[in-house]
GUMARVEX-425621 format. One record per residue: x, y, z of N, C-alpha, C in turn; residue number from 0. Coordinates in steps of 0.001 Angstrom, whole numbers. Layout:
VEXLO       nu       nv       nw      cau      cav      caw       cu       cv       cw  num
VEXLO        X        Y        Z        X        Y        Z        X        Y        Z  NUM
...
END
This chain:
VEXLO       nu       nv       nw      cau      cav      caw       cu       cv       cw  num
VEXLO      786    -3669    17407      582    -3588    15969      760    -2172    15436    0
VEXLO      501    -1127    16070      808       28    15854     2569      410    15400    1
VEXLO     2369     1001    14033     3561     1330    13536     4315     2378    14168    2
VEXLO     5579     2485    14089     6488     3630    14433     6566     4889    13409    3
VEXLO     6219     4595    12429     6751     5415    10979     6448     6414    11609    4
VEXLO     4887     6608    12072     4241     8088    12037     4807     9243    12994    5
VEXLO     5325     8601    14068     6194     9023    15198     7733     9755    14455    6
VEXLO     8014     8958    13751     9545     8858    12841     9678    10190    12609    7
VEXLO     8290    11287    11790     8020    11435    10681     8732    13089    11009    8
VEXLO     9051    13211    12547     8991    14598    13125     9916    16111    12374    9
VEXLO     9647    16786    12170    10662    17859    11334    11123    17758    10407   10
VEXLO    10877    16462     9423    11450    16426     8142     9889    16521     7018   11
VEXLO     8729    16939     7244     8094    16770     6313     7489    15639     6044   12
VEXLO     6511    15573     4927     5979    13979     4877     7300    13008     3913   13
VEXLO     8187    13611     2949     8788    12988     2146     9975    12802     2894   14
VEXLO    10433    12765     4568    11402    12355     5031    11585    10764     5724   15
VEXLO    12638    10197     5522    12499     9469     6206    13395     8820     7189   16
VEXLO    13956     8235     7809    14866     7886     8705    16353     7120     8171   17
VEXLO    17707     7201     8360    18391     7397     7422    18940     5609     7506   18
VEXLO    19263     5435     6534    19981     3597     6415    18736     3122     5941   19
VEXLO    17135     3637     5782    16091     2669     5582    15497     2987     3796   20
VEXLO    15171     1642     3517    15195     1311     2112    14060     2191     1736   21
VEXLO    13921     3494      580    12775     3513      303    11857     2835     -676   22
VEXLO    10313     3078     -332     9176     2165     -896     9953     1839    -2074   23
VEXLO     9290      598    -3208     8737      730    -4669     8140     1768    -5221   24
VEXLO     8417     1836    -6178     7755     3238    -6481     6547     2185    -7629   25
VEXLO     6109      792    -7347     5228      456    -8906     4928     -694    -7435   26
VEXLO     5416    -2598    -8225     4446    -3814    -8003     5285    -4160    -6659   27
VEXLO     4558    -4193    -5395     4882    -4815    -4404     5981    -6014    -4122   28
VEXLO     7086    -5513    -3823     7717    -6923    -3889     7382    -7787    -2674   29
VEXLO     7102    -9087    -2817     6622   -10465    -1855     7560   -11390    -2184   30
VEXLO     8472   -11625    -1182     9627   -12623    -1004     8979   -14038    -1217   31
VEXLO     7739   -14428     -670     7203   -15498     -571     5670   -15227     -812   32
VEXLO     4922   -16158    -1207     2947   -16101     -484     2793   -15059    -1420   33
VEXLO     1108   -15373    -1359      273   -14329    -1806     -529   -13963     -459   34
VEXLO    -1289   -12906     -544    -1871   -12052      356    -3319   -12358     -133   35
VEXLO    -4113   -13330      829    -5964   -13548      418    -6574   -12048     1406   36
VEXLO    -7477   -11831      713    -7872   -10377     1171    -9328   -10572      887   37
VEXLO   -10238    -9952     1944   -11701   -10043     2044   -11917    -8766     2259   38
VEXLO   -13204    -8166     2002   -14340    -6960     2158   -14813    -7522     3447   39
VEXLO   -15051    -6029     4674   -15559    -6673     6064   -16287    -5310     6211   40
VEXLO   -17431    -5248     6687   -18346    -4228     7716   -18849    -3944     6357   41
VEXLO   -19314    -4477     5222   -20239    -3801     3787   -21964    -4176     4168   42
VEXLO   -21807    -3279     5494   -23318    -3073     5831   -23973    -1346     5881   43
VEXLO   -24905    -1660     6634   -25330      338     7107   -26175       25     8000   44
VEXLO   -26594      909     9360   -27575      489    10269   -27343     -744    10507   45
VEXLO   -28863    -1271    10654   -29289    -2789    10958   -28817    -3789     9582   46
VEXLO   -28662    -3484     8754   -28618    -4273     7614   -27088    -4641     7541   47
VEXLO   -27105    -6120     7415   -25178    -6510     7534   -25249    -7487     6230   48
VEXLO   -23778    -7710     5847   -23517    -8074     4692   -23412    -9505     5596   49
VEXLO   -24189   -10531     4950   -24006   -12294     5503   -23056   -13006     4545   50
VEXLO   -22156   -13469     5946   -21172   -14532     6202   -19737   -13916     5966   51
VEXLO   -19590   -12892     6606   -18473   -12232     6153   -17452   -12791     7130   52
VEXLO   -17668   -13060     8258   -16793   -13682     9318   -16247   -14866     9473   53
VEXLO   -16863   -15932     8649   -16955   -17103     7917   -15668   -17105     7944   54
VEXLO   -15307   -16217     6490   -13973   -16869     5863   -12952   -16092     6571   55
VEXLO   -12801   -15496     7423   -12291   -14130     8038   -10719   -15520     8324   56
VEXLO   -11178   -16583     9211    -9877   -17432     9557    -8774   -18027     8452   57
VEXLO    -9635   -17718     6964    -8382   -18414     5781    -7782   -17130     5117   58
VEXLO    -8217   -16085     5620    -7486   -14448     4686    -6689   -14190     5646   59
VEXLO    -5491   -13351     5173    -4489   -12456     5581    -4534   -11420     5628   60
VEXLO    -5834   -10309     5039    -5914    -9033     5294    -7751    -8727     4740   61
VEXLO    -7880    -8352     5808    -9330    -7433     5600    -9526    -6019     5236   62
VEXLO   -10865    -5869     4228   -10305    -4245     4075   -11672    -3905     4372   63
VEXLO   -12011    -2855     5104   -13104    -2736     5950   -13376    -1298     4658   64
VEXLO   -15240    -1400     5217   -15746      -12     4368   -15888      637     4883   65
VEXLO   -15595     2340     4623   -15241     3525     5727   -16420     4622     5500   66
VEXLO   -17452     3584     5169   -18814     4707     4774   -19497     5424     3828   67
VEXLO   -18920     5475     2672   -19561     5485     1140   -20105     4900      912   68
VEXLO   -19219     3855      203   -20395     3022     -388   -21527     1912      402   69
VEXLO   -20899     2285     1776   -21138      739     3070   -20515      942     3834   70
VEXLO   -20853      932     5104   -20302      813     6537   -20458     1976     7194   71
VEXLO   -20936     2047     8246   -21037     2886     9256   -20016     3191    10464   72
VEXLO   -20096     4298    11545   -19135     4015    12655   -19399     3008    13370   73
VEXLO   -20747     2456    13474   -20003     1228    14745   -19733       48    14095   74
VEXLO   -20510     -539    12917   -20080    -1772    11879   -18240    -1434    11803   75
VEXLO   -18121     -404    11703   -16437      -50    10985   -15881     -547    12424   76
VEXLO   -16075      105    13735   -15568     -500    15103   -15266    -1763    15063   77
VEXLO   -16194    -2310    14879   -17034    -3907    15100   -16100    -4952    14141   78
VEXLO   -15666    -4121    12941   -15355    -5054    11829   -13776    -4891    12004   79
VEXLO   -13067    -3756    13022   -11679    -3838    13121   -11519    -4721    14472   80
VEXLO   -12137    -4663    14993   -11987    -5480    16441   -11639    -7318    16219   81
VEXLO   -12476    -7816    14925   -12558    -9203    14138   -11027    -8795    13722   82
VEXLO   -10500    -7651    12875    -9513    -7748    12268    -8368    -8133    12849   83
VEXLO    -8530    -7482    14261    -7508    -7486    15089    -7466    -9029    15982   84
VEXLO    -8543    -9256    16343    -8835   -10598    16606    -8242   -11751    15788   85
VEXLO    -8554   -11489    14572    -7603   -12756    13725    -6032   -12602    12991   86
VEXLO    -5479   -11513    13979    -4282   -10739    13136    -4120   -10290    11902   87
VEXLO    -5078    -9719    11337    -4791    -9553     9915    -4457    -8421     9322   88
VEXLO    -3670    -8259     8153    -3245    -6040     8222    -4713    -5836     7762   89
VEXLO    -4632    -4814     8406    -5948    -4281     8066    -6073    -3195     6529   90
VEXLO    -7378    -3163     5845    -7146    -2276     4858    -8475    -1571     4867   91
VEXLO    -8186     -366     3809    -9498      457     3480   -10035      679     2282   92
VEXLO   -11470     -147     2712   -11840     -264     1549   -12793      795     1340   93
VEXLO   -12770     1632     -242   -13289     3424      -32   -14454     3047    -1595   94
VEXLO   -14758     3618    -1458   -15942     3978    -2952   -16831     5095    -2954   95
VEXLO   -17256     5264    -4207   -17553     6453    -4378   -19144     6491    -2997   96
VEXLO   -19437     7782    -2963   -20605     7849    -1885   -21671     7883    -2599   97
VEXLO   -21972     6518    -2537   -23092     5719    -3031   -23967     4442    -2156   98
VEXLO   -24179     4989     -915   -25242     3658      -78   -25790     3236     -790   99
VEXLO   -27089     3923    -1608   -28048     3584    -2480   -27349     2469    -3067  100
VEXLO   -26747     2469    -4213   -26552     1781    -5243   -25138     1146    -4876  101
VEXLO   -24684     1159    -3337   -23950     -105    -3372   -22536      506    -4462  102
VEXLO   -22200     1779    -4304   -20903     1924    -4790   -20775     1644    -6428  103
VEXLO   -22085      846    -6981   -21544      129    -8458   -22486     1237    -9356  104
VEXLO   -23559     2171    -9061   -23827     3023    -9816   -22549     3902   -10737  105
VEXLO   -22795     4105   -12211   -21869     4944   -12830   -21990     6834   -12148  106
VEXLO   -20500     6764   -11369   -21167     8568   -10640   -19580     9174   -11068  107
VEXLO   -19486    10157   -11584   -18013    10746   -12245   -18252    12122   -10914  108
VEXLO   -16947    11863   -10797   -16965    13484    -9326   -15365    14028    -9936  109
VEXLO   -15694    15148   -10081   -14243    15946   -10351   -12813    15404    -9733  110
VEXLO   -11622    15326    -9860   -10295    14954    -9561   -10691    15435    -7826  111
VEXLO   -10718    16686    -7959   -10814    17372    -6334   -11668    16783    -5188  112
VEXLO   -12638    16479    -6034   -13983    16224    -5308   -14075    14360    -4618  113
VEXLO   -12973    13984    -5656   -12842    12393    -5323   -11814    12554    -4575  114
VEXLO   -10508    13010    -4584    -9216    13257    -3773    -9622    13269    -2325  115
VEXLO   -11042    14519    -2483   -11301    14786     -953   -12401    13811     -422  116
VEXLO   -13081    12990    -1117   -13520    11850     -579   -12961    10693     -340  117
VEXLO   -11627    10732    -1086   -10787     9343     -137    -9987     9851      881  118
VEXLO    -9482    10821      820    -8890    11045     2325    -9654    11311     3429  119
VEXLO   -11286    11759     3330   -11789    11695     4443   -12631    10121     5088  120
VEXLO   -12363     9203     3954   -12340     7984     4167   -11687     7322     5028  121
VEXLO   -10337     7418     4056    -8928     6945     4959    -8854     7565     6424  122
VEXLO    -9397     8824     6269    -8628     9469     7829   -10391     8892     8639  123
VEXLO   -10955     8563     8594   -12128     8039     9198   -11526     6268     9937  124
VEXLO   -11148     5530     9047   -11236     4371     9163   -10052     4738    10464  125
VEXLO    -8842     5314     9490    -7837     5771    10423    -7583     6100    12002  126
VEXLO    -8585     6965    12337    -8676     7855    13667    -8997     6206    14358  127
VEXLO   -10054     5992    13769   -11211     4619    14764    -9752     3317    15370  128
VEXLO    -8810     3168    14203    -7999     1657    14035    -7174     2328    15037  129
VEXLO    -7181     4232    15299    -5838     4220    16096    -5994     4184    17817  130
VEXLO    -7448     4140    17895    -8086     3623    19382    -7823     2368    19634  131
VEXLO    -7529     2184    18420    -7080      249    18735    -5865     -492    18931  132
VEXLO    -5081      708    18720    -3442      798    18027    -2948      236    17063  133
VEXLO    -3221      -31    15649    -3275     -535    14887    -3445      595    13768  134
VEXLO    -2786      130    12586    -2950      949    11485    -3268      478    10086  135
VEXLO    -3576     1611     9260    -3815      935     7914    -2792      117     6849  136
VEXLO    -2761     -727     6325    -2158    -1336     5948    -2214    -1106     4121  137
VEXLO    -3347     -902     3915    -3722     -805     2438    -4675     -449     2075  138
VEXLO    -5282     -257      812    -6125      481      372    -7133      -45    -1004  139
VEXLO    -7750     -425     -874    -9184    -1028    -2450    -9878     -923    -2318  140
VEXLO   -10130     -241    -3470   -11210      779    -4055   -12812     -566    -4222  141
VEXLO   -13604       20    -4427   -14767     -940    -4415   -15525    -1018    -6009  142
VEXLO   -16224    -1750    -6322   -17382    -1399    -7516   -17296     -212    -8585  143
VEXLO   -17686      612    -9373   -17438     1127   -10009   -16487     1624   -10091  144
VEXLO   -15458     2139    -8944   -14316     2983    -8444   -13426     2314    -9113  145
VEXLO   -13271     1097    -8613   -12775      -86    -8803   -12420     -163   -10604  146
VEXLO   -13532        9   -11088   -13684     -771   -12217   -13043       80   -13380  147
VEXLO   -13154     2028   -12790   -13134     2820   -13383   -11278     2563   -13825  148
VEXLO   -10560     2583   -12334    -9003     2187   -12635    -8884     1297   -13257  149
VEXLO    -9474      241   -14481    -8989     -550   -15161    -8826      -79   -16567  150
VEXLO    -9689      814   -16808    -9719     1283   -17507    -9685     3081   -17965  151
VEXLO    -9693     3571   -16620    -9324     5043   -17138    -7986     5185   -16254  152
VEXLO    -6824     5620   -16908    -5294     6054   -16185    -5732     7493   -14967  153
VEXLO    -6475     8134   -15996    -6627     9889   -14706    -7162     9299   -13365  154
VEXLO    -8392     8330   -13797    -9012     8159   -12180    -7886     7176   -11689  155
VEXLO    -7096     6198   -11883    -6460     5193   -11319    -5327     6340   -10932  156
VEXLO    -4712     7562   -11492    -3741     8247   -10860    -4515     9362    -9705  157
VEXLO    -5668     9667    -9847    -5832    10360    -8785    -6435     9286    -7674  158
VEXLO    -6736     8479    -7567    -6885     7030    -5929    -5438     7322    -5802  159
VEXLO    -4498     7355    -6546    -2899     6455    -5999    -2456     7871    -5060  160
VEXLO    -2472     9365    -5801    -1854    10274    -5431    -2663    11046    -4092  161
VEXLO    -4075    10584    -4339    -4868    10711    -2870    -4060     9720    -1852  162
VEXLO    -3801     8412    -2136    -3676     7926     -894    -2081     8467     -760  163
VEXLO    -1382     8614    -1383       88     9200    -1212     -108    10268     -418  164
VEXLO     -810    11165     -683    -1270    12328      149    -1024    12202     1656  165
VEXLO    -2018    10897     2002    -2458    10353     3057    -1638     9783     3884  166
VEXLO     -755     8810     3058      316     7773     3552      808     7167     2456  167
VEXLO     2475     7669     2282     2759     7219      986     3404     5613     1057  168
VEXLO     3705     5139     2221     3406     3304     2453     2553     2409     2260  169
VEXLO     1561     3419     2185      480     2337     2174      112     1672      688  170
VEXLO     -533      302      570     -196       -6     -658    -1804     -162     -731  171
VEXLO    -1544       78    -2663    -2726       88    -3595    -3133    -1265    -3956  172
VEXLO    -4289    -1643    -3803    -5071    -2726    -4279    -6255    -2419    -5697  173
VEXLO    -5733    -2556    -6706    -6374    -2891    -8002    -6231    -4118    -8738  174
VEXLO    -7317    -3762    -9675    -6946    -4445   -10867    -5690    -4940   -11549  175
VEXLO    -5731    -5926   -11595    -4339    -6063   -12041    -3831    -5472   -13653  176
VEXLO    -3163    -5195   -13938    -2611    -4231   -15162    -1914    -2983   -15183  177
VEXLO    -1495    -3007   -16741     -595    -1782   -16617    -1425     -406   -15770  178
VEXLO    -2606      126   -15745    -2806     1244   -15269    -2381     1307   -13422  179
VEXLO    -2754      124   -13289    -2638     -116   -11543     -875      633   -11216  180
VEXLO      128     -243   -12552     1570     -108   -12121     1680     1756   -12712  181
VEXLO      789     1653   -13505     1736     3149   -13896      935     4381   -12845  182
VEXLO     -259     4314   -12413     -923     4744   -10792      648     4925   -10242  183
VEXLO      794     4031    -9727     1362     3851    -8157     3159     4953    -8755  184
VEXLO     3697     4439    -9863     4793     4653   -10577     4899     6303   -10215  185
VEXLO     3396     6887   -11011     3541     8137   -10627     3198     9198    -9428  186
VEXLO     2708     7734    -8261     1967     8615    -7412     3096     8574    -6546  187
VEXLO     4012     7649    -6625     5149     7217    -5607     4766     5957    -4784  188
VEXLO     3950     5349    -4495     3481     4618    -4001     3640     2763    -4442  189
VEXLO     3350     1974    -3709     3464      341    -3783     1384     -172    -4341  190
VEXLO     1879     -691    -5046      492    -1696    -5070     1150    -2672    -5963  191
VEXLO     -438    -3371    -5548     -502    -4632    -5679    -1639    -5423    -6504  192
VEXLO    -1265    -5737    -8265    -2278    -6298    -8523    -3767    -7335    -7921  193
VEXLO    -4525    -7434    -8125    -5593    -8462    -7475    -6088    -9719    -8630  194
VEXLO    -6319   -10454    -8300    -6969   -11712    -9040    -8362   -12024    -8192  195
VEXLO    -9020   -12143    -9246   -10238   -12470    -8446   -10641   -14457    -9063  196
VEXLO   -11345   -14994    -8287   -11413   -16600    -8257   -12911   -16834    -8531  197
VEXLO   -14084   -15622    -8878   -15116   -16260    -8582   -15676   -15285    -9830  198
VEXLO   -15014   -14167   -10858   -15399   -13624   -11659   -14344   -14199   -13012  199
VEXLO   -15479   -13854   -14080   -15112   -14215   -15162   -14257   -13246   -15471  200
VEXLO   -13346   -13422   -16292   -12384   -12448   -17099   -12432   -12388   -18554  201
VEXLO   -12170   -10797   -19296   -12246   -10798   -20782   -10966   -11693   -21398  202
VEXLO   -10717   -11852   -22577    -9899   -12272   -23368    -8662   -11026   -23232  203
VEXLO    -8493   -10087   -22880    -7493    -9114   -22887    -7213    -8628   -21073  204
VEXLO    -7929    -9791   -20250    -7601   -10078   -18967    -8141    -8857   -18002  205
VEXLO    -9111    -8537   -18506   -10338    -7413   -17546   -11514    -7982   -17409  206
VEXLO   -11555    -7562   -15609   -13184    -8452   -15338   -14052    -8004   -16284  207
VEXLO   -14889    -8954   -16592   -16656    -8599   -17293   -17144    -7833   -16398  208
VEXLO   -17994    -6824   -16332   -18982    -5754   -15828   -19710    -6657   -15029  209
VEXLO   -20352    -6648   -14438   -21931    -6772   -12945   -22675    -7086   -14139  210
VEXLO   -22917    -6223   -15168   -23928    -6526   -15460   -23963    -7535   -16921  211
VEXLO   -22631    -7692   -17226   -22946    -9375   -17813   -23649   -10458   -17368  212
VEXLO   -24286   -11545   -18271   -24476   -12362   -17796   -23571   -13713   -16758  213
VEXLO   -22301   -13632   -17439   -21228   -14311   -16738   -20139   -13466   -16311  214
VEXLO   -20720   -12816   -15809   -19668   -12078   -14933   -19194   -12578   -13478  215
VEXLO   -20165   -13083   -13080   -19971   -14220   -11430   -20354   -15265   -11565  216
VEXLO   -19154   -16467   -11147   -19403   -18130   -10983   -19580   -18186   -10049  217
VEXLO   -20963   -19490   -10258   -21873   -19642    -9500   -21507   -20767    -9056  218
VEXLO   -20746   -21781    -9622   -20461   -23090    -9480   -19276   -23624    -8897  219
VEXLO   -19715   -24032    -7834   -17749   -24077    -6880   -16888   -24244    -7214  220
VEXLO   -17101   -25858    -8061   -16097   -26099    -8739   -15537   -25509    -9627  221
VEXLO   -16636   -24534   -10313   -15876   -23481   -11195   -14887   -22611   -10256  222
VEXLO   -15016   -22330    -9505   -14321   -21224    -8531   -13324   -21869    -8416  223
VEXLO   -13150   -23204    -7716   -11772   -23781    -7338   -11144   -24279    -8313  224
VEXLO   -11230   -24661    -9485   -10719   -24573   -10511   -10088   -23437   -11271  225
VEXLO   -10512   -22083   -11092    -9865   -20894   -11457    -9029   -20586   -10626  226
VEXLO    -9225   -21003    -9544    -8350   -20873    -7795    -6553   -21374    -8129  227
VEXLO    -7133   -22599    -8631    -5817   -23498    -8859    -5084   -23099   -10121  228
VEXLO    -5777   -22653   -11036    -5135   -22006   -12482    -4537   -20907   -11880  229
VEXLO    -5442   -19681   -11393    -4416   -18620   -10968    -2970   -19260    -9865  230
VEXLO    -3205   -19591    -8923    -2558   -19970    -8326    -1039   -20882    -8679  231
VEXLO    -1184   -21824    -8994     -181   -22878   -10167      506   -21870   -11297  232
VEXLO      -78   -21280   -12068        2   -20999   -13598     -181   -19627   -13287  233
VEXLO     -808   -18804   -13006    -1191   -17136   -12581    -2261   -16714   -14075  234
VEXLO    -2545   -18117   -14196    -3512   -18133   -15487    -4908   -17939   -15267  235
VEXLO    -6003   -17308   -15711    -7541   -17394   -15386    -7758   -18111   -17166  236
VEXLO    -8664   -18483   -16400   -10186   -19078   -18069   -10817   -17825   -18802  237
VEXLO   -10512   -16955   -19772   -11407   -15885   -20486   -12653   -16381   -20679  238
VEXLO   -13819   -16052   -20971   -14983   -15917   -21266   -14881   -16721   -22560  239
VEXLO   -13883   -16025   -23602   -14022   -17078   -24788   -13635   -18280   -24818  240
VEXLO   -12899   -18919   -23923   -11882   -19796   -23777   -10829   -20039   -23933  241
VEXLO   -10075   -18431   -24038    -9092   -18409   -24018    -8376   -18240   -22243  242
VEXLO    -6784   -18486   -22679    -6110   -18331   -21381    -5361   -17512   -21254  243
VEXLO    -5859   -16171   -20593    -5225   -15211   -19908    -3981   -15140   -18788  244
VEXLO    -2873   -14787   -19202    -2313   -14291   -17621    -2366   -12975   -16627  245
VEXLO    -2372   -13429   -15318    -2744   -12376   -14436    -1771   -12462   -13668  246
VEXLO    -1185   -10682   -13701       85   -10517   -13207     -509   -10295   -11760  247
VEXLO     -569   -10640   -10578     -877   -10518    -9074     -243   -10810    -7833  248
VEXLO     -676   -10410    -6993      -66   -10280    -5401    -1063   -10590    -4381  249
VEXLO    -2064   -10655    -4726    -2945   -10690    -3912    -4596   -11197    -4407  250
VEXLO    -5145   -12415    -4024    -6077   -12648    -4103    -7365   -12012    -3267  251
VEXLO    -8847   -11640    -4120    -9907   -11336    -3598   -10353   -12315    -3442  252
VEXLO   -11658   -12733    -1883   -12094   -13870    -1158   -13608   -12889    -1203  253
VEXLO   -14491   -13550    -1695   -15809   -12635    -1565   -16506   -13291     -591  254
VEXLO   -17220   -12756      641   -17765   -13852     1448   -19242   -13898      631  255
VEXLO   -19466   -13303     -174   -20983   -14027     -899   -20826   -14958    -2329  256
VEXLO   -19405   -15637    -2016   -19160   -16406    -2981   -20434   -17730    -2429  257
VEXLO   -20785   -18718    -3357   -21535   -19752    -3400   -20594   -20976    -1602  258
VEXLO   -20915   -21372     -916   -20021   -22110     -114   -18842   -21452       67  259
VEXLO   -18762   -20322      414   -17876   -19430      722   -16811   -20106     1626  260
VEXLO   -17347   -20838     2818   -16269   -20621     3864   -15615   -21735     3234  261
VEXLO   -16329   -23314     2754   -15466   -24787     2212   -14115   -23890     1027  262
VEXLO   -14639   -22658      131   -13891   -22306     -947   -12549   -21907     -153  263
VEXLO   -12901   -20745      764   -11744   -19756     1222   -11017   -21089     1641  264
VEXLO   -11270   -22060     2791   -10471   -22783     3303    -9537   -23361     2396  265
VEXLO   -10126   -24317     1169    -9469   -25219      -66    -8662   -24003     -449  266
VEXLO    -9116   -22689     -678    -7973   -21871    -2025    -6454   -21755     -674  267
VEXLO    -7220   -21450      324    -5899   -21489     2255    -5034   -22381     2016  268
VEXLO    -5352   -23563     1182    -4804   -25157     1621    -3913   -24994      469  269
VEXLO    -4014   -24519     -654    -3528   -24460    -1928    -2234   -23717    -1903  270
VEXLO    -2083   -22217     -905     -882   -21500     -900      -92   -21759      620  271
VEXLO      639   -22640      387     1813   -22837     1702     2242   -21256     2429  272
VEXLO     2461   -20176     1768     3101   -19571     2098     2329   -17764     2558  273
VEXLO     1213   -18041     2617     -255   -17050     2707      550   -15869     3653  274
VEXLO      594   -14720     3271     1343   -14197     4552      218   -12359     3795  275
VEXLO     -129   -11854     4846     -539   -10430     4622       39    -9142     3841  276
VEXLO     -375    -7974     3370      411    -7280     2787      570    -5945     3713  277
VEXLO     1943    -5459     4048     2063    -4431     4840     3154    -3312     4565  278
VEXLO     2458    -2491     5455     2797     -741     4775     3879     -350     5911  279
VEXLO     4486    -1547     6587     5663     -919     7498     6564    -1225     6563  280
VEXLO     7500     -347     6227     8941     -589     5368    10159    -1124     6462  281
VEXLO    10048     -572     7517    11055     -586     8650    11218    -2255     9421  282
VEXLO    10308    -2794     8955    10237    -4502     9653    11828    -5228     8453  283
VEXLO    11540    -4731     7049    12499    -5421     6206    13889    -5770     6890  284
VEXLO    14159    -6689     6923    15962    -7129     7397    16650    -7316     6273  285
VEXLO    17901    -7220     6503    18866    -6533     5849    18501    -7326     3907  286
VEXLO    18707    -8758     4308    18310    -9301     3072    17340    -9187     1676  287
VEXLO    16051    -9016     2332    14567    -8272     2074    14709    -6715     1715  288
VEXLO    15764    -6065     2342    15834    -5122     1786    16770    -4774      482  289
VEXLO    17916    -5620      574    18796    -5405     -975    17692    -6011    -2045  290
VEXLO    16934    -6995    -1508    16161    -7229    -2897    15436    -6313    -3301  291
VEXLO    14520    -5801    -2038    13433    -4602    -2833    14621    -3690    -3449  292
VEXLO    15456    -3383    -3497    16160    -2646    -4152    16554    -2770    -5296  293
VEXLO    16616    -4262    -5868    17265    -4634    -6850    15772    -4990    -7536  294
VEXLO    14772    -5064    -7006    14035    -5135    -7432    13205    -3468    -8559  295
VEXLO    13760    -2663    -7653    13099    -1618    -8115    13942     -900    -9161  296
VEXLO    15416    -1792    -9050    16284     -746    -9918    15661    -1655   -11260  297
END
């Protein structure tokens, strides 16, 4: 599972790359087929573990593990790539601001510098551990407030994109879906990939409701699998008012503290024929896959 790129990379700098090979998107992930179901894994600390996260681990295509901010420790982070690798899935990193206490969703503003240098010592954390395993990062989403901040502020959604470019400019961005996510990645150089979520309510102008609404999380399965099948079919969610939003996406969020988590993940599994992971090797593309990302990006 371990990529070649990094090997590739020798005497030309980080912006070199090997010659005949397509470079990234510079904005929305192109996916020939499938969406990419993606779960949160190791959002514990110490003794305390996040329940039923392993559950749905068999209907997702990529896990994004927490690298110790907001949740997760070194051996939970071990523990939670070993499952990853166990069920083949690309692995991702999931980063937030350094907040145990409050679970990442406290409002905490840290200077451009000060956040830059807390996601790369994230990334290069999760990093070092996945490369005992031979395996690498695949992608990158942000958590809870971090999260929430790129939907709505462009500076913080461009400094996550140009930190992880820093880091690894393959690797792809997991946000919110919307223009800030595409114009992030546009200017950081980088690939991402909108998200849809199946178990949160959405505004009328297609941004999650806050935590701390009252309907901000469905509680009711059938509500869930019913938004499952709208996004999915239609790429449509239910607004709060009752209106119908579209959501431009690539990738579905699977929460394992959804209500009947594991019956949901399986039914939303059963729904996409074509479920395939999202990954930060460019060099796998064959010849075909690659004139499109091209034509895609022109």
């Amino acid at each position: 599972m371990r990529r070649s790129r990094h090997r590739q990379r020798g005497g030309g700098g980080r912006d070199s790359a090997p010659q005949n090979t397509p470079q990234a998107p510079t904005a929305k992930i192109y996916m020939q087929h499938g969406i990419d179901l993606n779960t949160n894994l190791g959002e514990g600390f110490g003794p305390y573990r996040m329940e039923g996260e392993g559950e749905i681990l068999p209907y997702v295509t990529s896990a994004n593990i927490a690298c110790g901010a907001h949740a997760g420790d070194p051996v939970l982070m071990e523990a939670a790539l070993e499952e990853t690798r166990y069920y083949g899935l690309a692995l991702g990193a999931h980063i937030g601001y350094p907040d145990l206490a409050g679970y990442g969703r406290r409002e905490i503003h840290l200077p451009p510098s000060e956040l830059r240098a807390s996601i790369l010592y994230q990334l290069g954390a999760l990093a070092g551990l996945a490369r005992t395993l031979g395996f690498d990062i695949s992608q990158v989403r942000p958590h809870g407030f971090l999260y929430r901040q790129m939907s709505g502020d462009l500076r913080i959604a461009v400094t996550v994109a140009r930190a992880i470019a820093d880091f690894d400019k393959w690797l792809v961005l997991i946000g919110p879906a919307g223009p800030n996510l595409l114009s992030a990645g546009e200017r950081a150089g980088i690939r991402v990939a909108g998200e849809a979520w199946i178990d949160r309510m959405y505004d009328a102008n297609g941004h999650l409701l806050p935590h701390t609404h009252s309907r901000a999380v469905m509680k009711n399965p059938n509500d869930i699998l019913r938004q499952a099948a709208s996004l999915i079919r239609n790429g449509t969610a239910q607004a709060s008012d009752g209106s119908k939003v579209q959501i431009d996406y690539q990738t579905i969020h699977l929460h394992p503290r959804m209500p009947q988590a594991k019956l949901i993940a399986e039914q939303v599994r059963e729904m996409i024929p074509y479920a395939r992971g999202l990954t930060a090797e460019p060099f796998t593309l064959d010849a075909e896959d690659a004139v499109r990302t091209l034509a895609y990006m022109e």
